[in-house]
Each structure stands twice: as structure tokens, then as C-alpha cells.
FIFIVEX-876477 format. One record per residue (C-alpha): residue in one letter; y, x, z. Coordinates in pm, 1 decimal, always signed. Each point is the difference from the previous one (the first is absolute). Example, Ala and Ser with C-alpha at 12.3 -4.5 7.8 and 13.67 -1.06 7.14 Angstrom:
residues 2
   code          y          x          z
      A     -450.0    +1230.0     +780.0
      S     +344.0     +137.0      -66.0
//
This chain:
residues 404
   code          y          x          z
      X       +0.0       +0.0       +0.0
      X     +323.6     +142.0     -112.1
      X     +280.2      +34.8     +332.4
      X     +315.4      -78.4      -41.0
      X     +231.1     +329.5     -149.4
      X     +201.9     +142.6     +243.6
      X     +340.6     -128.1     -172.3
      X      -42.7     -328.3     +116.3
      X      +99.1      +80.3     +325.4
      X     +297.4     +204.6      -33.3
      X      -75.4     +217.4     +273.0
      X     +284.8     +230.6     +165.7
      X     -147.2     +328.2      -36.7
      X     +232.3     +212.8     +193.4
      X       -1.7     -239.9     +274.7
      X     -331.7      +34.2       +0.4
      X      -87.9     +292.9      -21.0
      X     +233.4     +100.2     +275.3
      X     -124.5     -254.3     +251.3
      X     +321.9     -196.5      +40.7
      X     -252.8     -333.1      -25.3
      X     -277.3     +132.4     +216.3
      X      -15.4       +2.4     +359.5
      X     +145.7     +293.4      +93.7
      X     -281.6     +119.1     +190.8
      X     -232.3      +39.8     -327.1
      X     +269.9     +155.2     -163.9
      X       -4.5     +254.7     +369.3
      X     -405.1      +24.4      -42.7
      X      +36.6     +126.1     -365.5
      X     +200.8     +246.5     +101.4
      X     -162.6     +120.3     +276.6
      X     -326.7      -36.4     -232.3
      X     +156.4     +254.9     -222.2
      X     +141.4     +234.9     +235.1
      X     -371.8      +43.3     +100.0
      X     -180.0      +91.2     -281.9
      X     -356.9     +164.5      +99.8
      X      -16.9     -372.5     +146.1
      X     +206.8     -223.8     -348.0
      X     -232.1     +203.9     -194.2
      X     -285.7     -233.3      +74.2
      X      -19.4     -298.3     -217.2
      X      -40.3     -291.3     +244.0
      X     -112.5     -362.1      -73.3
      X     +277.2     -294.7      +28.4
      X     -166.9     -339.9      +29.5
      X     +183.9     -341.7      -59.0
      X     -148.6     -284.6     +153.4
      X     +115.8     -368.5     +119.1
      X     -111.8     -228.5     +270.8
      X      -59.2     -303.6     -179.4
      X     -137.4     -180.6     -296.9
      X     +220.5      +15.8     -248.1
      X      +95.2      +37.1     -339.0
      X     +179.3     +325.5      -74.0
      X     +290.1      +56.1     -143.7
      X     +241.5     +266.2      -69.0
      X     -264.1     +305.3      -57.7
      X     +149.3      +75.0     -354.9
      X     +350.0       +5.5     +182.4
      X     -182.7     +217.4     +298.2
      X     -121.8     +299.3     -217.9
      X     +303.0      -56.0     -227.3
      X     +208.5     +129.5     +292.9
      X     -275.3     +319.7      +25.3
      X      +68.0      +64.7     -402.2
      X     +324.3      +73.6     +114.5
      X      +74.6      +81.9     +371.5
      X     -339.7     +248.9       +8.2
      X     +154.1     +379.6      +14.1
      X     +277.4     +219.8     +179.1
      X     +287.0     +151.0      -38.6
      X      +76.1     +343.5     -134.1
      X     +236.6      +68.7     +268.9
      X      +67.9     -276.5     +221.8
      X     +317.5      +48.6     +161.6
      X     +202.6       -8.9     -375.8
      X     -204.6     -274.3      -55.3
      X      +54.0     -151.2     +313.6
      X     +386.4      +93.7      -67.6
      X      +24.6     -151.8     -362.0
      X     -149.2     -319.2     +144.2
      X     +295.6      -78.4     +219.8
      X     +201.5      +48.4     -287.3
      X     -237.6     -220.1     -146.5
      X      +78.2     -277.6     +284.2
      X     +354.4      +63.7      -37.3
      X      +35.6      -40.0     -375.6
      X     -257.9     -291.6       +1.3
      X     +238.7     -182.0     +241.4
      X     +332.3      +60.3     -180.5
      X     -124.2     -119.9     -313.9
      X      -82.2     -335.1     +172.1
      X     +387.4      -56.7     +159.7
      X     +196.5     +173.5     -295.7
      X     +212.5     -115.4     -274.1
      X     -135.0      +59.6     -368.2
      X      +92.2     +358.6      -56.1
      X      -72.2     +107.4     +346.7
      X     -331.9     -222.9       -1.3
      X      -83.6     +179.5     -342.2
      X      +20.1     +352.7     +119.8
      X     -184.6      -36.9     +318.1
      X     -280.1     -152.3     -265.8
      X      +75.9     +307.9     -160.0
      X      -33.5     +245.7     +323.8
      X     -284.4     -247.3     +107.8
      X     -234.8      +91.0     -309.0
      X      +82.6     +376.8      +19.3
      X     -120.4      -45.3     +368.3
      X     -308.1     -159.9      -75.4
      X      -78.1     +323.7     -281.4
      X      +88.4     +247.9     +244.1
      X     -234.4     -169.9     +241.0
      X     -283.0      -71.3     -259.7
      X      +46.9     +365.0      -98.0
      X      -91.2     +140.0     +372.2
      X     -300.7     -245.5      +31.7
      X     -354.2     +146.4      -44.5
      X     -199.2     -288.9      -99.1
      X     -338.9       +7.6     +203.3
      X     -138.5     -289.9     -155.1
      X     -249.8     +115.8     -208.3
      X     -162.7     +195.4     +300.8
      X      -50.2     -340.6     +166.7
      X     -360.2     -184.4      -80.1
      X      +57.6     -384.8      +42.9
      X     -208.2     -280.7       +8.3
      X      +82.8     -348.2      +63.8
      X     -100.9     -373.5      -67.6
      X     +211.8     -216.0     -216.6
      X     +308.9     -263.9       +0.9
      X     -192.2     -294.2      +30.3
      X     -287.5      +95.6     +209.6
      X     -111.7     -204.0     +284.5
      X      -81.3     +224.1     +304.8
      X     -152.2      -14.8     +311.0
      X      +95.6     +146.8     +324.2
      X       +3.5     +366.7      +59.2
      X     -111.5      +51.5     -415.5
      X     +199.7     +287.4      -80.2
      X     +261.5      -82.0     -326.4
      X      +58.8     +334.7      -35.3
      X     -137.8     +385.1      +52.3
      X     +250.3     +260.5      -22.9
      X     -143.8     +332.1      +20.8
      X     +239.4     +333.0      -60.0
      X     +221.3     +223.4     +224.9
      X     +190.2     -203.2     +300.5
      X     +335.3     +147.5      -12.4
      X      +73.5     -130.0     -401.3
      X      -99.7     -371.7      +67.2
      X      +76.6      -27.5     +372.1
      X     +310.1     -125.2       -7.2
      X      -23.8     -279.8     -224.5
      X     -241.3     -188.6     +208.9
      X     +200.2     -275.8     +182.4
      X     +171.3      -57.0     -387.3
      X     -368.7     -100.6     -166.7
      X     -118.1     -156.1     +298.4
      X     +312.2     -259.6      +32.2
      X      -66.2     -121.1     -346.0
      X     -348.1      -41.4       +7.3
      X      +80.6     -202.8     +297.8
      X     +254.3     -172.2     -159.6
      X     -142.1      -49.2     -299.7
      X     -340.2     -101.7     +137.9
      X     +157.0     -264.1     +199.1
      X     +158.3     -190.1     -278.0
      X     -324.3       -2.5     -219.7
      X     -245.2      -84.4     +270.2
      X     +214.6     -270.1     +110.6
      X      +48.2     -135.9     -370.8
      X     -352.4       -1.9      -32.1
      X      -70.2     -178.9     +301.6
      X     +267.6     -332.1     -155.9
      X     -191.6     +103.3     -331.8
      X     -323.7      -94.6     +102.5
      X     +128.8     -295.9     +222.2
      X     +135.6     -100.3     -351.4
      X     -378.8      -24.0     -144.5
      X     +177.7     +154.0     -318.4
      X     +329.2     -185.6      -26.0
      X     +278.9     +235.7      -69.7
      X     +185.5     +142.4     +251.1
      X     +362.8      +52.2      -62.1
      X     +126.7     +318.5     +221.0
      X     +369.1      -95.7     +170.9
      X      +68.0     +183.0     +252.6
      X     +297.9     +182.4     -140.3
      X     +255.8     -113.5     +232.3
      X     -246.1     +105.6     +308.4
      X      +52.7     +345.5       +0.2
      X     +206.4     +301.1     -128.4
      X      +60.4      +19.1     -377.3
      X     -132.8     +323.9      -38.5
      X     -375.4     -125.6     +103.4
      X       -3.2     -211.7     -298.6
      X     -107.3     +243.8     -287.9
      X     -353.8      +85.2     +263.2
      X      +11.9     -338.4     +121.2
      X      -19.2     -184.6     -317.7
      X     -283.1     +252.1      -78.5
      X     -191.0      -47.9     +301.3
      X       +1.0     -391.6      -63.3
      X     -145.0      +51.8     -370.9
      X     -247.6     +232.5     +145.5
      X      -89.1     -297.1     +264.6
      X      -18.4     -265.8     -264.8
      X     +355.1     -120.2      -58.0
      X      +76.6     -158.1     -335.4
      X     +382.8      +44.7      -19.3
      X     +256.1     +141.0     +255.0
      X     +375.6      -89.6       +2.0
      X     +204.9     +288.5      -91.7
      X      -28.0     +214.3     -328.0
      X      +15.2     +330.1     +275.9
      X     -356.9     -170.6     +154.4
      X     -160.2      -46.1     -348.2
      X     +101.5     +362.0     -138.7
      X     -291.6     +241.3     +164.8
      X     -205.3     -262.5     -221.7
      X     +221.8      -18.9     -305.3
      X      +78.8     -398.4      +79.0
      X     +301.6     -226.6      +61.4
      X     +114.7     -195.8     +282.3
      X      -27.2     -376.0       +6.5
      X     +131.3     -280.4     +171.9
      X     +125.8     -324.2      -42.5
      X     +421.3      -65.1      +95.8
      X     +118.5      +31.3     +373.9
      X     +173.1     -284.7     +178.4
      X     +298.3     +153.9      +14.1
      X       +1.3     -118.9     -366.5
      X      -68.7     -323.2      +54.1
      X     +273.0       -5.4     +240.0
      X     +173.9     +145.3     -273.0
      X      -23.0     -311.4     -182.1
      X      +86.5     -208.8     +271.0
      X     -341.9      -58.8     +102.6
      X      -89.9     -163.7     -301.1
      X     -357.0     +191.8      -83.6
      X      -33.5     -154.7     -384.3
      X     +326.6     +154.5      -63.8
      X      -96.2     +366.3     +148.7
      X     -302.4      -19.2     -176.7
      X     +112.3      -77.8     -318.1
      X     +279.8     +280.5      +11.7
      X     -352.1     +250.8     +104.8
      X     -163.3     -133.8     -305.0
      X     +336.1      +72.5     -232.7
      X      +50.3     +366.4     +133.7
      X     -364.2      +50.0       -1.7
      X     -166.5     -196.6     -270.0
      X     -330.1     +230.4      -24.5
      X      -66.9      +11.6     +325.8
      X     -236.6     -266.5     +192.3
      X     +201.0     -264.2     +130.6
      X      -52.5      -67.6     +389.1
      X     +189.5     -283.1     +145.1
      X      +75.3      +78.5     +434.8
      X      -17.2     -342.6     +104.6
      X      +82.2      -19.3     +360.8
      X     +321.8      +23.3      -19.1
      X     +106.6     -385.5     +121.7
      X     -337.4      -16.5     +198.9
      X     -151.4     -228.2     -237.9
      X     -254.4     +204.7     -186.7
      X     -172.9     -276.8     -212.7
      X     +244.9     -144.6      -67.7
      X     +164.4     +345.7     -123.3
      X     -315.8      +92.9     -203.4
      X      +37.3     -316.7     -218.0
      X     +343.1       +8.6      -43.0
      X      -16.4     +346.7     -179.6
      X     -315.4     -101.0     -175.2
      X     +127.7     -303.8     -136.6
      X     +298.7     +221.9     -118.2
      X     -169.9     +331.0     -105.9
      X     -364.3     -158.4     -140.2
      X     -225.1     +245.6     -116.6
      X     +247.4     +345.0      +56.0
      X      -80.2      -73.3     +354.8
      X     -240.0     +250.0     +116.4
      X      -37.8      -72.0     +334.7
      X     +202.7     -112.1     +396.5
      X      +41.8     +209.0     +266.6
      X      -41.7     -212.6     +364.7
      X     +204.0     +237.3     +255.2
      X      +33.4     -266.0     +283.3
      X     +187.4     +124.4     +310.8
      X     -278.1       +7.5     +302.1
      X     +328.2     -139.1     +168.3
      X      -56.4     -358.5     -210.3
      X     -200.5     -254.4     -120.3
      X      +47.6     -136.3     -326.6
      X     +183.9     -317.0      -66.8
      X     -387.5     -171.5     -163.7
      X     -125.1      +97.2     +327.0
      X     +252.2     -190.4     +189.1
      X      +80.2     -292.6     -306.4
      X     +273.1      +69.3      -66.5
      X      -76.0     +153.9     -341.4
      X      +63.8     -143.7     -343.1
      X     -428.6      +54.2      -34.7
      X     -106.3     -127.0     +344.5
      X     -308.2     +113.1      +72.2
      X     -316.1     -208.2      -77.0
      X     -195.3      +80.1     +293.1
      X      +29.7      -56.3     +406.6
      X     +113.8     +313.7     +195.5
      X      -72.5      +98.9     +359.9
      X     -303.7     +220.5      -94.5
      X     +162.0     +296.3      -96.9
      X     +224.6     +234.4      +29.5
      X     +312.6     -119.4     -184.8
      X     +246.7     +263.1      +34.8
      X      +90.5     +253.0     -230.4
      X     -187.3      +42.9     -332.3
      X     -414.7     -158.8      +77.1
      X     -237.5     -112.3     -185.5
      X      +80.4     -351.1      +28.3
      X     +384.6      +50.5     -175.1
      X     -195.9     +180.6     -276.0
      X     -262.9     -209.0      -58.1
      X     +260.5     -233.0       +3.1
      X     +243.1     +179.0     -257.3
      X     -287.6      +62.2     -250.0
      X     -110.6     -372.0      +17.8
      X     +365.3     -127.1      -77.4
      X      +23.8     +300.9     -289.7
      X     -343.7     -169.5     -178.5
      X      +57.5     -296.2      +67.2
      X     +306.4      +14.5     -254.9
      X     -149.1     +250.5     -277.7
      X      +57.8     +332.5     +195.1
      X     -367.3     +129.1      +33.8
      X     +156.8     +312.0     -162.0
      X     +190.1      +84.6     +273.1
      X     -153.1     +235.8     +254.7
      X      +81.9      +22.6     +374.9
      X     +123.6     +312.9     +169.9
      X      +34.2       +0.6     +411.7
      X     +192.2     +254.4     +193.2
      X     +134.4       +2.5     +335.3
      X     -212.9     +134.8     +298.6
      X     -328.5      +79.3     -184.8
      X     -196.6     +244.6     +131.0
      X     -419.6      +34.3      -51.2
      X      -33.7     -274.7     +300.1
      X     +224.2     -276.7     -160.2
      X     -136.3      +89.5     -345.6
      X     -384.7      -65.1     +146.9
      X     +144.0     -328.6      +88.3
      X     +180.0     -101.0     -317.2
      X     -336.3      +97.4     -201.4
      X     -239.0     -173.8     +288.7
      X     +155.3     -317.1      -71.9
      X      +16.4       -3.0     -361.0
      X     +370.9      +23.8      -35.9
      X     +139.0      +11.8     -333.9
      X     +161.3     +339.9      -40.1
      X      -31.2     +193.6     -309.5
      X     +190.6     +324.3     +154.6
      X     +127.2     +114.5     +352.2
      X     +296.8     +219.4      +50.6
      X      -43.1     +230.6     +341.1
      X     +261.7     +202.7     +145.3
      X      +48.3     +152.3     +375.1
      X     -330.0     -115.3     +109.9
      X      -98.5     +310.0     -253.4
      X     +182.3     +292.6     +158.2
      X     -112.1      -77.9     +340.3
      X     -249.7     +164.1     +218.7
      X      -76.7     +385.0      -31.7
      X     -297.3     +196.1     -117.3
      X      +56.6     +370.5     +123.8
      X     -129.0     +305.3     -126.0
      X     -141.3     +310.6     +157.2
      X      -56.6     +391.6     -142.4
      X     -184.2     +240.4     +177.1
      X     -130.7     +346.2      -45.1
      X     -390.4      +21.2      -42.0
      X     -122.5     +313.8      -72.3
      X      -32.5     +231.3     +148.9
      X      +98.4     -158.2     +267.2
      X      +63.4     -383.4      +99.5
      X     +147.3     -173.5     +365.7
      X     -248.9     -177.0     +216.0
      X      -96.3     -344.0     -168.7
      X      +36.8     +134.9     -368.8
      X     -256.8     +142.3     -211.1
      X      -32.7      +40.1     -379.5
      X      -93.1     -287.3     -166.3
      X     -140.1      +30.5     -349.6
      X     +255.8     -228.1     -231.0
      X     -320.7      -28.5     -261.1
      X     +250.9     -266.6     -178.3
      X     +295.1     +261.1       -3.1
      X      +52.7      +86.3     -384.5
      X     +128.2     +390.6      -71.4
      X     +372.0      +24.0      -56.8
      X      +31.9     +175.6     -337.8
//
């Protein structure tokens, strides 16, 4: 299986390689490691291992960041000296005006050639093995062996091990909704739960769990997609609430794309659903439900243009349940909509999923957002061989596939 090439993660090198992202006590150990050399002349054994099972994610990433941080320096105090010039140009180019901001650029890529020119890249002396983006795992399996002298890979180690947390997380929890879904797509929104600059390894991690489609072009590139998504309801509130009209002004600026009415809006989903239907016919792809867990829609309570045509009091009825979409996709058909497919968001996680599919609920797609960044699946390395701490041993990895 081809990994990903190490431009797709447009790595900072120098930053890297001089331990300014590492704990600074590996970046201490590597130099220690090296001032010692009768005992850095050994090649040890680094295993990678997790607690839990899992579907891994972020190994390309992980021995990415070896391709480039594995090494020293020719001399390391002008290295260490050009990289605070480094800091300091990187910073001005951020605050400056546009001739200032274009000659710390400038300074910035000398820096980085200076630097590059006083690396000695000890990559090639490492001998890697690891499983595959994708994987599922079990606990203590090891991902990874990294076998080569301590000091040139020592203090990257808290770097590859926070994104194959981080990156594990996302896809394991992905897969979890995934197969709650029973094969339904799941659309991956969790944009707006985190930092922007997750989303490139974020997005990636939900493909690799199973995601169909993620919401912002910077989640889809890793995988050389596009975001999707349907219109906000700041939009509709645009329009003065009027969801036709927002719709309609989508479907003119975007006449290509699949057309996805958000039909909560005035708390009358049904209602809603038809209303665009009856205007849009067959362009309209699909409705998204997004129900505030705060309220219960007006069929629920009869107060809705398409009361509901069943007694309540069995049920949850707040927020979006399978009752207000059974209930949307019976008032779609019953007019000429079969076309139009059903898409829930709001809440789900694998749990409330379970339930929607348990019950038979009509829902052709669910969108999933925070409930897919939560949790944590941590990462451990340890040394091996020659040597390993009490409770670790050398396990043999007979998945682990050689690192060319």
C-alpha cells in the first residue's frame, strides 16, 4: 500500500529538527545520547504501541516527520543561533507591512537553506517498520519499530506520538458512527469544534475512519476532495427567515452542486421539507433536520402546517428523533418527493445513531461533529533492545510492513 508523500503534510523542518515541538526533555536525551557515544553507538529498538482497540491513524504522518527530523547538526550552536533568527524573521513577516513582510520571507527562506545546509540527514540509517493508515489494532500491538542510533530520532518523539494520537482518535471514533450507520454515509462536521489548523489531519483521519465527505476544502485536501455542505442559518436569516428564498439564491450561485434545503429554521421541519420540494422538484437532492435539543417541533406539539398523524407521549420528542423524521419523509412522499433524501445532524454520536437505525428511522445520511473529537487514545514509545523498563518487552509486530 502506497503512504501518503511527505508533502502533504507540510512539515516545518527546522522546527523540527531543532526540537522547538518536542518536549524539551527528548530534545535534552538526544543530546546527552550524543555526547556519549561508546553508549549512542548502539542501535536500540523504539516500539510504538497503544492501549486500546483502535483504528490507526496518522502512521504515514508519523514516519513522515522521521523522513525529515532524523539527523544532527553540523555544529549546533550556529545552528542553534540561525534558528532564533529563524523565530525572529518568521514572526516579523507575520505583523509587517508588504515590503517589510516580503523581506523577512526573503531572510526567512535563506534561514531555512542555511539550516538545511548544516543538517546531516540520518534517515537512511534508520530501519522502520510499521502497520498502515487504516489498520485496526489491538492493545499493546506495536504500529511502529524504529530501530537506528537514539540521539538522531530522540527528539522527535512527543511530535509523532501526538499525531498518531490525534489522528487515531478522529478515525476510530468515525468508525465507531460508521458502523452505527450500517453503511449510511457519514458526513464529517466538526470544523467549528476545534482549531483550524487540525482540519487538513482531521479531515484525513475521518476518510480513513469511513467518512464520505467533510466540510471544508482544507479537510478534503490530504485526500484530493472538496468540502460539502448545505447553507448555514445565518443565511436563512439572511433572507429574513424565509428558507425557499435562501435556498433558491444557494441553487443560483451554485447550480452544480447538490441542492440541500436546512429546514429547521421556523421549527417546522415538514412542513419546511415540502415547501422547498414543492418549489425546487426534482433539483432537490435532499433536507437536512438540525433540530435544537432545546425544542420540539411545532408537528410534535400541533401546531404545524403538517400536524402529525400519529399520538405522542411514547417518545422522545425533542430535538431531531425518529418520530419528526419519519414524519418529514411521510409528508415528502406523500406529495411526489420520494426523491428527496433525509439528512439528521445535531447531537449524533454512535449511541443516538444505534437508536435512529434500531427503529427503522428514515435517514439516508448523518452529519457528526464534536461527538468525533472527543475522548483520547494515547500513545506510548519505549526503548526495547537492548534494554527495556520493567513491564515492557519486545513484541514481534509480525503485521509491521518494512519502511522503504
Amino acid at each position: 500500500m502506497d503512504r501518503l508523500p511527505v508533502a502533504t503534510f507540510d512539515l516545518p523542518a527546522a522546527e523540527l529538527r531543532r526540537g522547538y515541538r518536542s518536549a524539551i526533555y527528548f530534545s535534552r536525551a538526544a543530546r546527552i545520547a550524543a555526547a556519549n557515544p561508546e553508549r549512542d553507538r548502539q542501535r536500540v529498538l523504539m516500539q510504538v504501541f497503544q492501549k486500546r482497540d483502535a483504528v490507526l491513524c496518522g502512521i504515514d504522518e508519523a514516519i513522515a516527520i522521521l523522513r525529515v527530523g532524523t539527523g544532527r547538526w553540523r555544529d549546533r550552536h550556529q545552528a542553534e543561533e540561525l534558528f532564533d533568527h529563524y523565530l525572529a524573521a518568521k514572526l516579523e513577516s507575520r505583523g509587517a507591512g508588504r515590503d517589510r513582510r516580503r523581506a523577512a520571507l526573503a531572510r526567512l527562506v535563506e534561514l531555512e537553506e542555511e539550516l538545511d545546509d548544516l543538517w546531516i540527514n540520518e534517515w537512511p540509517d534508520l530501519d522502520v517498520a510499521a502497520l498502515h493508515d487504516g489498520d485496526r489494532i489491538s492493545p499493546w500491538e506495536p504500529v511502529a519499530h524504529i530501530r537506528g542510533r537514539y540521539s538522531s530520532f530522540a527528539h522527535l518523539e512527543s511530535v509523532y506520538l501526538g499525531v498518531l494520537a490525534r489522528r487515531t482518535l478522529v478515525a476510530t471514533n468515525v468508525r465507531r458512527v460508521a458502523d452505527a450507520a450500517q453503511g449510511k454515509p457519514i458526513l464529517f462536521f466538526a470544523d467549528r469544534f476545534d482549531h483550524w489548523s487540525t482540519q487538513g489531519g482531521d479531515g484525513y483521519a475521518a476518510h480513513v475512519g469511513g467518512a464520505q465527505s467533510v466540510a471544508s476544502d482544507a479537510m478534503a485536501a490530504w485526500w484530493g476532495e472538496r468540502g460539502m455542505g448545505t447553507i448555514p442559518h445565518a443565511l436563512i436569516a439572511l433572507f429574513g427567515g424565509d428558507t425557499v428564498a435562501a435556498t433558491a439564491a444557494f441553487h443560483e450561485e451554485f447550480p452544480t452542486t447538490d441542492l440541500i434545503a436546512l429546514v429547521d429554521f421556523t421549527n417546522d421541519c415538514a412542513a419546511t421539507a415540502l415547501a422547498c420540494a414543492e418549489r425546487f422538484g426534482e433539483r432537490l437532492w435532499g433536507v437536512r433536520l438540525d433540530t435544537s435539543e432545546n425544542l420540539v417541533d411545532r408537528a410534535l406539539t400541533g401546531d404545524s402546517t403538517q400536524p402529525l398523524d400519529r399520538p405522542i407521549g411514547d417518545f422522545k420528542p425533542n430535538g431531531v428523533n425518529p418520530v419528526l423524521v419519519e414524519h418529514v419523509r411521510r409528508t415528502l412522499d406523500r406529495h411526489g418527493h420520494e426523491h428527496v433524501r433525509i439528512i439528521v445532524s445535531g447531537g449524533f454520536d454512535p449511541e443516538k445513531i444505534a437508536l435512529f437505525e434500531a427503529t427503522g428511522a428514515p435517514v439516508d445520511a448523518y452529519a457528526v461533529g464534536s461527538s468525533l473529537l472527543r475522548g483520547q487514545n494515547d500513545f506510548t514509545a519505549d526503548i526495547v533492545d537492548p534494554v527495556a523498563k520493567v513491564g515492557r518487552w519486545a513484541r514481534p509486530g509480525d503485521r509491521l510492513s518494512p519502511v522503504e
